[in-house]
MARSE-683865 format. One record per residue (C-alpha): residue number from 1; residue in three letters; y, z, x. Coordinates in Angstrom, 2 decimals. Layout:
N
+-----+------+---------+---------+---------+
!  nr ! rest !       v !       w !       u !
+-----+------+---------+---------+---------+
! NUM !  ALA !       Y !       Z !       X !
...
+-----+------+---------+---------+---------+
***
This chain:
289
+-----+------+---------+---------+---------+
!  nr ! rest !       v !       w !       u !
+-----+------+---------+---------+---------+
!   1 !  UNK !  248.40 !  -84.14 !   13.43 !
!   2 !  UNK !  246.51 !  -85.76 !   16.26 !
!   3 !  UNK !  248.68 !  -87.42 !   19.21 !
!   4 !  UNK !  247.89 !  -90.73 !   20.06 !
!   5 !  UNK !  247.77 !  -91.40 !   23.80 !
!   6 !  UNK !  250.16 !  -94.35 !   23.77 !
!   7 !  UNK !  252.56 !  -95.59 !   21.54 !
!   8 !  UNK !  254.98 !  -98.02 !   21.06 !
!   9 !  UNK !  258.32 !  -97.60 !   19.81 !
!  10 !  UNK !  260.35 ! -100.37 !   18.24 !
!  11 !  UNK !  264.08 !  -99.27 !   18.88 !
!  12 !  UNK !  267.32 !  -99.87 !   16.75 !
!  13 !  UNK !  270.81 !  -98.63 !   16.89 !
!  14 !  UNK !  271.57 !  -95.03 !   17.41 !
!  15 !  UNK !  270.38 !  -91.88 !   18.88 !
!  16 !  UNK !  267.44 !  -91.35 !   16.59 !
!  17 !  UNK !  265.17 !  -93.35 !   18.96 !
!  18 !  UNK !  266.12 !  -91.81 !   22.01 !
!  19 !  UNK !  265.37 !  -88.40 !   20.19 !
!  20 !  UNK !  262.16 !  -89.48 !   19.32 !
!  21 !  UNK !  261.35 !  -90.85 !   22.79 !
!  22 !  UNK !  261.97 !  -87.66 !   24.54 !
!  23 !  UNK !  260.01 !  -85.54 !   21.85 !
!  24 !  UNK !  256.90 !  -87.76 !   22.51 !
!  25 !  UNK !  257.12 !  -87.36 !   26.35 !
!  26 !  UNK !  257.17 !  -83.87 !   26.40 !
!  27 !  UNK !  254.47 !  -84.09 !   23.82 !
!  28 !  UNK !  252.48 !  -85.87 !   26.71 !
!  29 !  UNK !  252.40 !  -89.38 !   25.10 !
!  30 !  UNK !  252.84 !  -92.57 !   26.99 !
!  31 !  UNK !  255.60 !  -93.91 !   25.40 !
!  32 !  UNK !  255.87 !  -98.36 !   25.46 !
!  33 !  UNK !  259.69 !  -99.02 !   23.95 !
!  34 !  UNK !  260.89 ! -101.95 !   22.87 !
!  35 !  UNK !  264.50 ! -102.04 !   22.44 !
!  36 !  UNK !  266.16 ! -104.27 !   19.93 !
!  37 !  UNK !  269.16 ! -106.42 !   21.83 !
!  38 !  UNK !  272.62 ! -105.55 !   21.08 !
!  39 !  UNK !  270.55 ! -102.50 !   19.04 !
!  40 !  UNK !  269.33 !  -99.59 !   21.29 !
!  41 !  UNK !  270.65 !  -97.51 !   23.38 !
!  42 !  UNK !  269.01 !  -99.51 !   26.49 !
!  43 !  UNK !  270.31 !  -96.69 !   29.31 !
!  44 !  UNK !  268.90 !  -94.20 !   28.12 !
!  45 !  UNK !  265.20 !  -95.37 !   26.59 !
!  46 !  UNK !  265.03 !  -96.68 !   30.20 !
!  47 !  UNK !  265.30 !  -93.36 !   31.52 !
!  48 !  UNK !  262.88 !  -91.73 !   29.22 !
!  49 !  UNK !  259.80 !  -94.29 !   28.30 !
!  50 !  UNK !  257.03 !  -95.28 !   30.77 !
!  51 !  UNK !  258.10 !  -99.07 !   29.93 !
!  52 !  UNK !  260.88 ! -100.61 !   28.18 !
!  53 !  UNK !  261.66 ! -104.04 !   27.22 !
!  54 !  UNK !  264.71 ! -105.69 !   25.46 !
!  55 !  UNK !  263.60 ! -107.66 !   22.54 !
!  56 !  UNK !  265.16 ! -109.71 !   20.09 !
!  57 !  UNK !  265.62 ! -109.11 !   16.19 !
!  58 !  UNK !  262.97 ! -111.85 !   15.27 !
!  59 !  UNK !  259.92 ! -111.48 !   18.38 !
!  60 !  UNK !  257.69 ! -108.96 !   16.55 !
!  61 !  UNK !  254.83 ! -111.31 !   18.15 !
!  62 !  UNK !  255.95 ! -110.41 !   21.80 !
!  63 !  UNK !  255.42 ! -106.59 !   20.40 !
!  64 !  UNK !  251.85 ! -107.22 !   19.32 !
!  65 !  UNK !  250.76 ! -109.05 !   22.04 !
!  66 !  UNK !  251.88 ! -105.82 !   24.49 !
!  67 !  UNK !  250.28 ! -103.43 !   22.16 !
!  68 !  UNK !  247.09 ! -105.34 !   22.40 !
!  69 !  UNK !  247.52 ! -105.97 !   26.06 !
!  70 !  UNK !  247.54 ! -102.30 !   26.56 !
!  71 !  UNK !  245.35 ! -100.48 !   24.12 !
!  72 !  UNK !  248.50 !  -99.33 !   21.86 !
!  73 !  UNK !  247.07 !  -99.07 !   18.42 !
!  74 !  UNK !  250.16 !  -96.51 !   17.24 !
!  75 !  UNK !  254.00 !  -97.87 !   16.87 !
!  76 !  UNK !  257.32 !  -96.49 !   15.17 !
!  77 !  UNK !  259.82 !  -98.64 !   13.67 !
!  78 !  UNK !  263.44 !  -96.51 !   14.23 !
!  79 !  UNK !  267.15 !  -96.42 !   14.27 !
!  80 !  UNK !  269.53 !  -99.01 !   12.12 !
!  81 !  UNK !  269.11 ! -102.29 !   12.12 !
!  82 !  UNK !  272.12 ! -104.59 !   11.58 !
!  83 !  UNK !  270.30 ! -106.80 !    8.94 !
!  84 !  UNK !  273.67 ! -108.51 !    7.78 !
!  85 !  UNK !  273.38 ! -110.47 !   10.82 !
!  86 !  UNK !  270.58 ! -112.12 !    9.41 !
!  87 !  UNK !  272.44 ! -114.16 !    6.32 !
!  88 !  UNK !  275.40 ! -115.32 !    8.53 !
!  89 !  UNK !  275.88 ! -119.04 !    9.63 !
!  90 !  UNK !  273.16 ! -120.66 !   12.16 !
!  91 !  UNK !  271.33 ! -117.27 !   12.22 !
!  92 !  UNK !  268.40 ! -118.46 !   12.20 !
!  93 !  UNK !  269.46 ! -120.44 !   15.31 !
!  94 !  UNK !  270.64 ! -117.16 !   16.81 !
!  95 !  UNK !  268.12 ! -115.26 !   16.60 !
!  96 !  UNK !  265.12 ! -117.95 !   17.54 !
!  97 !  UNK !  262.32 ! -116.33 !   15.62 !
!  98 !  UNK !  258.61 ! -116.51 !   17.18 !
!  99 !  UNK !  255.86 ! -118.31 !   15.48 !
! 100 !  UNK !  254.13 ! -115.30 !   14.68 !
! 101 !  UNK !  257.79 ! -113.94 !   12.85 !
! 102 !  UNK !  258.58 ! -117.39 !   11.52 !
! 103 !  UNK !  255.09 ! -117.46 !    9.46 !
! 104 !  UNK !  255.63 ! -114.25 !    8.10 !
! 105 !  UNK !  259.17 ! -114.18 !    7.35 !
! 106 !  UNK !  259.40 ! -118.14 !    6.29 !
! 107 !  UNK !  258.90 ! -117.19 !    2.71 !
! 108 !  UNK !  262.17 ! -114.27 !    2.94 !
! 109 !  UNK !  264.67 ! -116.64 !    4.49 !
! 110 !  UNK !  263.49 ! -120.22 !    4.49 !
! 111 !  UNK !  261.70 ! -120.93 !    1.17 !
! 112 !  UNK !  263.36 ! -117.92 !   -0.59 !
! 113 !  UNK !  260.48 ! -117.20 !   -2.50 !
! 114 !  UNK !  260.59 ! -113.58 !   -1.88 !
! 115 !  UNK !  263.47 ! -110.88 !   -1.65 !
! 116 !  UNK !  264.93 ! -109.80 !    1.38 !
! 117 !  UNK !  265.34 ! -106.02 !    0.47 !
! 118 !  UNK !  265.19 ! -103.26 !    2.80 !
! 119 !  UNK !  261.71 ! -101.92 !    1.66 !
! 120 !  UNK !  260.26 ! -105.65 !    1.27 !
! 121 !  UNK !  260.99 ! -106.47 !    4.61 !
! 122 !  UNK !  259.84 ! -103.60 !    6.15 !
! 123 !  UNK !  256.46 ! -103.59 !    4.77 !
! 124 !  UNK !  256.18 ! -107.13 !    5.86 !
! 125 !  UNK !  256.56 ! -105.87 !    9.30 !
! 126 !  UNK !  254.02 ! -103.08 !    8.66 !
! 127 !  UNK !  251.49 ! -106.08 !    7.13 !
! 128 !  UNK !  251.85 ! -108.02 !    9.71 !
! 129 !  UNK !  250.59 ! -105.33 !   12.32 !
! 130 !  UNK !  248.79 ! -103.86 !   10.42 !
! 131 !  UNK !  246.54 ! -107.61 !   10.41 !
! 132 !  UNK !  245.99 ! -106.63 !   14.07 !
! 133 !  UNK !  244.71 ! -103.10 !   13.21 !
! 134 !  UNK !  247.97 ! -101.75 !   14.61 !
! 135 !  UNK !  249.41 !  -98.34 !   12.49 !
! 136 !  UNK !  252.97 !  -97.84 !   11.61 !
! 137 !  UNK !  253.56 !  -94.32 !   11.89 !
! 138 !  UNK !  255.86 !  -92.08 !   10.72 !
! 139 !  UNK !  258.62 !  -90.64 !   13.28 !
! 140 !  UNK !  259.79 !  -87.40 !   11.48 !
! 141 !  UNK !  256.33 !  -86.37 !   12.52 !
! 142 !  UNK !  257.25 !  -86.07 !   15.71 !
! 143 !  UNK !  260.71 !  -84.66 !   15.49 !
! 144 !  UNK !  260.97 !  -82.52 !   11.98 !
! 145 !  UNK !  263.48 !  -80.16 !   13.35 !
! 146 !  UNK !  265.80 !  -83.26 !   12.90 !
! 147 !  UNK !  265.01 !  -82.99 !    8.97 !
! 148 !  UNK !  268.26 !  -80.91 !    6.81 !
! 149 !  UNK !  267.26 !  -77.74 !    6.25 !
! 150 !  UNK !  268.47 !  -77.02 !    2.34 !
! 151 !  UNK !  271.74 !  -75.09 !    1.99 !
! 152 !  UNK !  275.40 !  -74.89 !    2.82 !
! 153 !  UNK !  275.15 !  -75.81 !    6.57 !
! 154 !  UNK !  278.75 !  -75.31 !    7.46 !
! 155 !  UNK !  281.64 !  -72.30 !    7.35 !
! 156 !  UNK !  283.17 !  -73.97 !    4.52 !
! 157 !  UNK !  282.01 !  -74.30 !    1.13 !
! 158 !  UNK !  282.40 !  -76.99 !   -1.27 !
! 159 !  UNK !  285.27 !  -76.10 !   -4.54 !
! 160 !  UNK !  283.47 !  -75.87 !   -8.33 !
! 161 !  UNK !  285.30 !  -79.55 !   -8.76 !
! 162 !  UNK !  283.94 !  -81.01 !   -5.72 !
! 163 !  UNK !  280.34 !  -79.38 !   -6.83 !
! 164 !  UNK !  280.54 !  -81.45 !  -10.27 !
! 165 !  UNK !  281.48 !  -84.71 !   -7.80 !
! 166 !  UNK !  278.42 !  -84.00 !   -5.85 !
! 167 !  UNK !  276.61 !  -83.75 !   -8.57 !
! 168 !  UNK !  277.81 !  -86.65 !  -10.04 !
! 169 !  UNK !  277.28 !  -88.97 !   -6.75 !
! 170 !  UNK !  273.78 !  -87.58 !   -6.55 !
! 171 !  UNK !  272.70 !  -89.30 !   -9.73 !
! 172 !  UNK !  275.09 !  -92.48 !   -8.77 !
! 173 !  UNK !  272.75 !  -92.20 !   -5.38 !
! 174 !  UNK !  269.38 !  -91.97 !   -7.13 !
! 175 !  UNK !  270.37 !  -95.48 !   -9.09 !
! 176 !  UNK !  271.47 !  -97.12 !   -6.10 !
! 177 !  UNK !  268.27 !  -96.25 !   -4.14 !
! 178 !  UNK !  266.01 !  -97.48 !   -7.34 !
! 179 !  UNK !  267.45 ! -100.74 !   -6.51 !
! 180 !  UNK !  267.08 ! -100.44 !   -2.89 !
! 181 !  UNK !  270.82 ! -101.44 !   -2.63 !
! 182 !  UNK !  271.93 !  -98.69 !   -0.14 !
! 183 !  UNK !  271.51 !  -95.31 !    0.17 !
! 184 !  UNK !  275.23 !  -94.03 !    0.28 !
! 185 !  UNK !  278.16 !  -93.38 !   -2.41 !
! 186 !  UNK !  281.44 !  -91.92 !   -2.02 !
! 187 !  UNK !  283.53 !  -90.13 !   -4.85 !
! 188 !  UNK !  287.18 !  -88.86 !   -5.18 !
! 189 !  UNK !  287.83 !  -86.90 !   -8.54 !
! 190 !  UNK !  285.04 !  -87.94 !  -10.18 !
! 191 !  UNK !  285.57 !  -91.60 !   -9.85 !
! 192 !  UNK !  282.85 !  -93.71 !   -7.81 !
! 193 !  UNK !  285.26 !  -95.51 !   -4.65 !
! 194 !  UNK !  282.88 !  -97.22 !   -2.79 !
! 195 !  UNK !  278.89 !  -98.18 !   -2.86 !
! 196 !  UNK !  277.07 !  -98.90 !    0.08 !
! 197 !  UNK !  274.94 ! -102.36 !    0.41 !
! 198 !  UNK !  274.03 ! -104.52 !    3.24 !
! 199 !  UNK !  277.53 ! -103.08 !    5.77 !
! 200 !  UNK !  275.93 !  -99.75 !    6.35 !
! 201 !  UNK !  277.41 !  -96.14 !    5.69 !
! 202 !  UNK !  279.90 !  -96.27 !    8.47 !
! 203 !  UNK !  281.50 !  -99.45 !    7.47 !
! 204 !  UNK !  281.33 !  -97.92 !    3.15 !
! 205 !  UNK !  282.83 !  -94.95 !    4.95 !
! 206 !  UNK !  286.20 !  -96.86 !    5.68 !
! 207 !  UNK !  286.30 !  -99.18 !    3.02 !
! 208 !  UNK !  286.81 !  -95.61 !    0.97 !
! 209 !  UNK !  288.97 !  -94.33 !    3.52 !
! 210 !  UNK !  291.24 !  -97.64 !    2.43 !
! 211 !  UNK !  290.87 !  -97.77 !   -0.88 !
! 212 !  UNK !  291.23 !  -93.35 !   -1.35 !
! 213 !  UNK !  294.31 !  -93.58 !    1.43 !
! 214 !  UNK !  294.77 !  -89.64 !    0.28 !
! 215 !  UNK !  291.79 !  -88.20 !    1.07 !
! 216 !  UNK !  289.31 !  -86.14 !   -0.83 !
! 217 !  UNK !  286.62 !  -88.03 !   -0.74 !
! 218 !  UNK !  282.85 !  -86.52 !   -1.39 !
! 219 !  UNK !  280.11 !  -88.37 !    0.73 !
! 220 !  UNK !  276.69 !  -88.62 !   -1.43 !
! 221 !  UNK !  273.65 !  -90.21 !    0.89 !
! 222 !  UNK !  270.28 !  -89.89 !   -0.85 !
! 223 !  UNK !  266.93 !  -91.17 !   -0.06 !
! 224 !  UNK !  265.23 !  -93.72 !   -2.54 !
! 225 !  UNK !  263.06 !  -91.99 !   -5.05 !
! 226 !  UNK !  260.57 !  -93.97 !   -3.52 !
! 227 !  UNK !  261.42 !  -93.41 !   -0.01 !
! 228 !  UNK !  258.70 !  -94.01 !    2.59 !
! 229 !  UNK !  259.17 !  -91.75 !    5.48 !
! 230 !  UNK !  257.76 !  -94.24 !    7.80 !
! 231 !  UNK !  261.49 !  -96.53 !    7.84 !
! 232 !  UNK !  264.87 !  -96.26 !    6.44 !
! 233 !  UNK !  265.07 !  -92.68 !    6.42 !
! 234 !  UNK !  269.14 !  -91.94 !    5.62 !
! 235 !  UNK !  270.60 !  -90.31 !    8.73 !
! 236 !  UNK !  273.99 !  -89.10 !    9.52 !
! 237 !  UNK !  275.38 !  -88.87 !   13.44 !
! 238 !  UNK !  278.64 !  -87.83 !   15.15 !
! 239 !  UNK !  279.92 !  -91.51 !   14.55 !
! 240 !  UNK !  279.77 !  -91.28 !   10.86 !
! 241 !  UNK !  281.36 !  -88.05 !   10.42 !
! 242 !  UNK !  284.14 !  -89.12 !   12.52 !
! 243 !  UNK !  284.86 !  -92.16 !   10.49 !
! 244 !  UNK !  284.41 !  -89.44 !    7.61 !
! 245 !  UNK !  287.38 !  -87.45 !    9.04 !
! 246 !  UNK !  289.39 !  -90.60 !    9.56 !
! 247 !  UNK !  288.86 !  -91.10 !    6.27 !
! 248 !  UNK !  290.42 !  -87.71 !    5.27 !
! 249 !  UNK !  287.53 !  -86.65 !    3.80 !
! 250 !  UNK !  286.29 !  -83.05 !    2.58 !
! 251 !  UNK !  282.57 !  -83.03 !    1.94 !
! 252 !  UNK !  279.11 !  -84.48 !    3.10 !
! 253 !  UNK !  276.28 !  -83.86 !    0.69 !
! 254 !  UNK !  272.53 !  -85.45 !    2.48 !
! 255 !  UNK !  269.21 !  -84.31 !    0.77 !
! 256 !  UNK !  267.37 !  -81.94 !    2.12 !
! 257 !  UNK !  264.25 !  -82.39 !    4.25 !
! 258 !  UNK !  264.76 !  -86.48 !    3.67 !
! 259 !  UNK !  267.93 !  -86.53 !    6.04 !
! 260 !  UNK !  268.03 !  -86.99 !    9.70 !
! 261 !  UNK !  270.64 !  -85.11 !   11.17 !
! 262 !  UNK !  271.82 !  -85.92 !   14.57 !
! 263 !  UNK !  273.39 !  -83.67 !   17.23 !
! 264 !  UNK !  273.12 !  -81.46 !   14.27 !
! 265 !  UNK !  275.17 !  -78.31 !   16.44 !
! 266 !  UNK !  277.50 !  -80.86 !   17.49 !
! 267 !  UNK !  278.81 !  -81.94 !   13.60 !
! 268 !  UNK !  278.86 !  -78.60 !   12.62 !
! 269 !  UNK !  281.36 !  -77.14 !   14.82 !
! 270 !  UNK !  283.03 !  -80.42 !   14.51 !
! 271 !  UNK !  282.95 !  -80.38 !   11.07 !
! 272 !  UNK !  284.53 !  -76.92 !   10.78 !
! 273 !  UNK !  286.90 !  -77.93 !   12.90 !
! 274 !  UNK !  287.92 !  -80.54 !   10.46 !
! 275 !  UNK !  287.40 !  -78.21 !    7.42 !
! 276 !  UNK !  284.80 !  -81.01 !    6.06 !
! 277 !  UNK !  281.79 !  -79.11 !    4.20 !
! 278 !  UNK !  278.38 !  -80.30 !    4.72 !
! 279 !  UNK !  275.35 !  -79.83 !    2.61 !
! 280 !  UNK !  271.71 !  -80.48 !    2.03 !
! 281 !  UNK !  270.29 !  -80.64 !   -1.55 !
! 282 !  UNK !  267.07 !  -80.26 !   -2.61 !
! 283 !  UNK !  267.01 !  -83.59 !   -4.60 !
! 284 !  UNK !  264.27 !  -82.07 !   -7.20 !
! 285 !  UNK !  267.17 !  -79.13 !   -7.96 !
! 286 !  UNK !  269.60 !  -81.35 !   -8.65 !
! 287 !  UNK !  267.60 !  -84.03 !  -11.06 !
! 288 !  UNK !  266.43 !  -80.72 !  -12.98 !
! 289 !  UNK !  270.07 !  -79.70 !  -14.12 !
+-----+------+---------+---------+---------+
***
């Protein structure tokens, strides 16, 4: 793979961008981040890029005008975004859109004559640079030691029950991500608890944790069978699997080489601390049985 000289990040929540940041600096890229507001972790990407900016959800035209100001061809779209935000009251209003966002996101929200699913809207973004000759590259590039290695990743093992569960939630998983509903399910005893949709993993994490008040729940997160590497990629931090052990729960399951793991030595000994199992499936194993 062949650096590019420049490149612009466009920042969500979480650590992922800040990893990704750092691995392109010592790479010896200039590195132009723009941080979504109320998103990224601001402090940090400071510290770390040659230029930040805050921007808001809906300015994608203020990022192509930079890029073109400074000779970026190459940006990254990473880390969460809160997209629920999006359908509540006056958000429109909230989150003044830019002409250039308005024209191509009119026909999403305002006209509703397309969907507003994960994958649709992202390639819209990707379009819309893309009309500028600007590439949306892929960030795993950059940072593959991130990716689950396949195997049993912590001291403890998962039980021959919790293995049929797993199994179980995998193919529950693989549905849900056909649909491009979530990627995320959680299962206790072979029943499905929860699904996640628009409220994110964490907050599907403690609506289980509610629902399952004993425990023993099995955390499935799977990438869509038609995943593109380039966005979305499912990712599990420190915050998730310590609403996972609020939520008395006993095993993670991610797929391997699809899931970004974050402060990967830092879940693991917290993990077997808890006595919570973590594993990454090969997802081609597991559709084969």
């Amino acid at each position: 793979m062949v650096l590019p000289q420049k490149i612009c990040l466009v920042a969500g929540w979480g650590r992922y961008p800040v990893y990704v940041a750092q691995a392109l600096k010592e790479q010896g890229v200039e590195v132009h981040c723009f941080g979504i507001v109320d998103h990224a972790s601001e402090r940090e990407l400071r510290e770390i890029c040659d230029v930040y900016r805050p921007v808001g959800m809906c300015r994608f035209g203020k990022i192509v005008r930079h890029m073109r100001r400074h000779g970026i061809t190459d940006f990254l779209t990473l880390g969460k975004y809160h997209k629920f935000r999006l359908f509540q009251s006056a958000a429109l209003w909230r989150h003044v859109p830019d002409w250039m966002t308005l024209r191509t996101f009119a026909g999403h929200f305002i006209f509703r004559k397309k969907d507003c699913k994960d994958d649709t809207l992202m390639l819209a973004i990707a379009q819309l640079f893309a009309r500028f000759g600007l590439k949306l590259g892929c960030p795993t590039d950059f940072v593959p030691e991130l990716l689950a290695k396949e195997g049993v990743l912590t001291q403890k093992s998962p039980t021959e029950t919790q293995w049929r569960d797993i199994r179980y939630g995998q193919d529950v998983a693989r549905e849900l991500g056909r649909f491009d509903i979530g990627q995320s399910v959680l299962v206790a005893n072979g029943v499905v608890i929860a699904l996640e949709a628009i409220e994110g993993t964490d907050e599907c994490i403690r609506r289980a944790g509610k629902l399952c008040s004993r425990g023993d729940l099995i955390l499935i997160k799977r990438a869509k069978p038609q995943q593109d590497m380039r966005f979305d990629v499912p990712t599990i931090g420190m915050e998730t699997l310590r609403n996972f052990a609020a939520a008395r729960g006993k095993v993670i399951a991610v797929e391997a080489e699809k899931t970004i793991l974050i402060d990967e030595q830092e879940m693991l000994a917290f993990a077997n601390q808890q006595g919570i199992s973590i594993v990454a499936l090969s997802a081609e194993k597991n559709d084969e049985q």
